[in-house]
ZAVO-820721 format. One line per 3 residues: number of its first residue (from 0); their letters; for each residue z, x, y of N, C-alpha, C. Coordinates in nm, 3 decimals. Layout:
BEGIN
NUM) a) Z,X,Y,Z,X,Y,Z,X,Y  ...
***
This chain:
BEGIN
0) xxx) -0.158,0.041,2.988,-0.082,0.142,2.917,-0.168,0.214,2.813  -0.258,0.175,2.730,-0.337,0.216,2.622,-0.472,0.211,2.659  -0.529,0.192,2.804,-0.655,0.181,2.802,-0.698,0.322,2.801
3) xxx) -0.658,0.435,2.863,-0.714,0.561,2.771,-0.787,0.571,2.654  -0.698,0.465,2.543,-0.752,0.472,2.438,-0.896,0.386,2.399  -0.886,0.304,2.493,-0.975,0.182,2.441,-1.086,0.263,2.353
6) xxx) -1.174,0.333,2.387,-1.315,0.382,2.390,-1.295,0.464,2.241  -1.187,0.531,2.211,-1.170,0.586,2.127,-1.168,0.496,2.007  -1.082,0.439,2.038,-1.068,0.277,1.935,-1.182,0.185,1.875
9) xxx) -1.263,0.170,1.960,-1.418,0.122,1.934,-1.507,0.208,1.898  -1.510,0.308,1.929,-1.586,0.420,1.818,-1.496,0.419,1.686  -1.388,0.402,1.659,-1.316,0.424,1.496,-1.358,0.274,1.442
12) xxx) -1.356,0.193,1.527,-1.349,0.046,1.505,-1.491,0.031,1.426  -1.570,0.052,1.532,-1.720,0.058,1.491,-1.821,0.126,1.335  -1.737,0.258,1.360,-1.764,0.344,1.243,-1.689,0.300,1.148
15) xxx) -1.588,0.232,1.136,-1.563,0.166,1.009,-1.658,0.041,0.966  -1.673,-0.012,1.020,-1.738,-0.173,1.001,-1.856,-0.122,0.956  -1.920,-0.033,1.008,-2.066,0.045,1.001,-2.070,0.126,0.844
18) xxx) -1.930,0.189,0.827,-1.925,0.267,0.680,-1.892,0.166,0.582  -1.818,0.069,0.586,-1.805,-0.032,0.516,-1.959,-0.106,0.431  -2.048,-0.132,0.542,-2.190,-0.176,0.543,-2.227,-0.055,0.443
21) xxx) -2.215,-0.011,0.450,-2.290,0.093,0.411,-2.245,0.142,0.292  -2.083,0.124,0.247,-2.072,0.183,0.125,-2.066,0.031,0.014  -2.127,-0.063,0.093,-2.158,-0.173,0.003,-2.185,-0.155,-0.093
24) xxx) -2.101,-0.237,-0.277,-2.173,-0.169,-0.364,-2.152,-0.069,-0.451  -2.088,0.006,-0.393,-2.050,0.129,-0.407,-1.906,0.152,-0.539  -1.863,0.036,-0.483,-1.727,0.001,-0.514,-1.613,0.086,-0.431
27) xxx) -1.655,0.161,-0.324,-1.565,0.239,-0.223,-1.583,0.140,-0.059  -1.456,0.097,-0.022,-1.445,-0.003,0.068,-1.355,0.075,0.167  -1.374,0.039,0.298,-1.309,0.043,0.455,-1.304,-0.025,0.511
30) xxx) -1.179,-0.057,0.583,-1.127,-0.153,0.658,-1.043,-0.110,0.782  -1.085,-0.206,0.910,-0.968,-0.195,0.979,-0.855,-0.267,0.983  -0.725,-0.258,0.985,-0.635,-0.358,1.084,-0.591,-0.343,1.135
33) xxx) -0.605,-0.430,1.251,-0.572,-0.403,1.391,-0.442,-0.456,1.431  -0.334,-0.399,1.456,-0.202,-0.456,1.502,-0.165,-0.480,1.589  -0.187,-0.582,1.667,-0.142,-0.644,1.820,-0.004,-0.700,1.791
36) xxx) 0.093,-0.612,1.738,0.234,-0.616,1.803,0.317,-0.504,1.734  0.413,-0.459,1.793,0.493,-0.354,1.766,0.554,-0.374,1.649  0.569,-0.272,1.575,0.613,-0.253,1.433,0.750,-0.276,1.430
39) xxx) 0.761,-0.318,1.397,0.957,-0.330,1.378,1.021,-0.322,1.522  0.947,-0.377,1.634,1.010,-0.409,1.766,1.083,-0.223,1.781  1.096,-0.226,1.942,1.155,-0.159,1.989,1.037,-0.114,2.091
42) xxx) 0.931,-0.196,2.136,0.811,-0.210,2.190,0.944,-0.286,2.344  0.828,-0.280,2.476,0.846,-0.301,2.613,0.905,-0.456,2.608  0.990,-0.457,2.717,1.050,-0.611,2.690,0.931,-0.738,2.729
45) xxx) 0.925,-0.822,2.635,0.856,-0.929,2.598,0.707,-0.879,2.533  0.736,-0.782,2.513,0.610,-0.789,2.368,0.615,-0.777,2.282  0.516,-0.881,2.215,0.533,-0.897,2.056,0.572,-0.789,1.932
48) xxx) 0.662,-0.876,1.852,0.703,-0.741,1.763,0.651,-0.800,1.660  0.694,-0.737,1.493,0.683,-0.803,1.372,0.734,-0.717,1.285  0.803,-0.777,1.235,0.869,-0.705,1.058,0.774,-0.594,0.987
51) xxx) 0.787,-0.526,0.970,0.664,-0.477,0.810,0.657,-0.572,0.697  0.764,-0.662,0.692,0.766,-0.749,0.598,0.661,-0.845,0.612  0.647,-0.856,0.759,0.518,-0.987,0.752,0.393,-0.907,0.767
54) xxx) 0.355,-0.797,0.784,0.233,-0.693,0.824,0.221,-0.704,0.662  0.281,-0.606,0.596,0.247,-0.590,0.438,0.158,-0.699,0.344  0.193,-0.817,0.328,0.061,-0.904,0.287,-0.034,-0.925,0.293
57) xxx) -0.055,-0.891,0.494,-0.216,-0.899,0.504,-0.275,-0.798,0.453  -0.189,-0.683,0.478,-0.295,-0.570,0.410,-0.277,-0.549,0.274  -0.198,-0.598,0.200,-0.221,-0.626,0.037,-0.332,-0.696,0.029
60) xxx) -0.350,-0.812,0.101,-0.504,-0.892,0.078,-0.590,-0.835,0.113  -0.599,-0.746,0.217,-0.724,-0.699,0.285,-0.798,-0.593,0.147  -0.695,-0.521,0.083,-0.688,-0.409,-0.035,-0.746,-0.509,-0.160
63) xxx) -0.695,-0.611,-0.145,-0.736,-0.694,-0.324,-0.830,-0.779,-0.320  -0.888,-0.839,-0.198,-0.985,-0.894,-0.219,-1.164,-0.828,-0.128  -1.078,-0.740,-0.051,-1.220,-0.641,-0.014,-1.340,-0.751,0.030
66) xxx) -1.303,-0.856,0.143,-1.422,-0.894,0.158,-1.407,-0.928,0.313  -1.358,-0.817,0.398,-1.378,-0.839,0.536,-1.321,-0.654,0.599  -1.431,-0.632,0.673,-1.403,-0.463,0.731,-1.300,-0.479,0.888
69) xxx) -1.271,-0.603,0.914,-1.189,-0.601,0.978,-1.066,-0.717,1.003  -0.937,-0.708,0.982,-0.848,-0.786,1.012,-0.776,-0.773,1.138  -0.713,-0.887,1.201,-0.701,-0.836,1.299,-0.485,-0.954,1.278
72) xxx) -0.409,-0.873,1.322,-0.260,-0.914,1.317,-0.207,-0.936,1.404  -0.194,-1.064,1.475,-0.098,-1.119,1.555,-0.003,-1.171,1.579  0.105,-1.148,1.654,0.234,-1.254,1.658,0.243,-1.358,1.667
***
């Protein structure tokens, strides 16, 4: 269903992790996170959903402690 996208995804994926490296230091930080399940459901039957309620923490941490360019969120 999304492999169209794949290629696109790994070039954004990449160039973040890469600008991150790079604005080391800086005190200006980038991150990805990656969401392997549907936002508040309403996604294809039997795939993973999740609240925003449980998404929101990780990326409060990802924001306050700034020490990983990529997270990745699973069900």
């Amino acid at each position: 269903m999304f492999g169209n996208a794949d290629a696109a995804w790994e070039a954004l994926r990449n160039w973040v992790i890469n600008l991150n490296r790079e604005l080391a230091g800086s005190g200006v930080y980038a991150a990805c996170v990656v969401l392997n399940v549907w936002v508040g459901g309403g996604g294809p039957d039997g795939a993973p959903a999740a609240a925003p309620e449980r998404i929101a923490p990780l990326c409060w941490e990802v924001c306050e402690y700034r020490d990983r360019a990529e997270v990745v969120f699973g069900a």
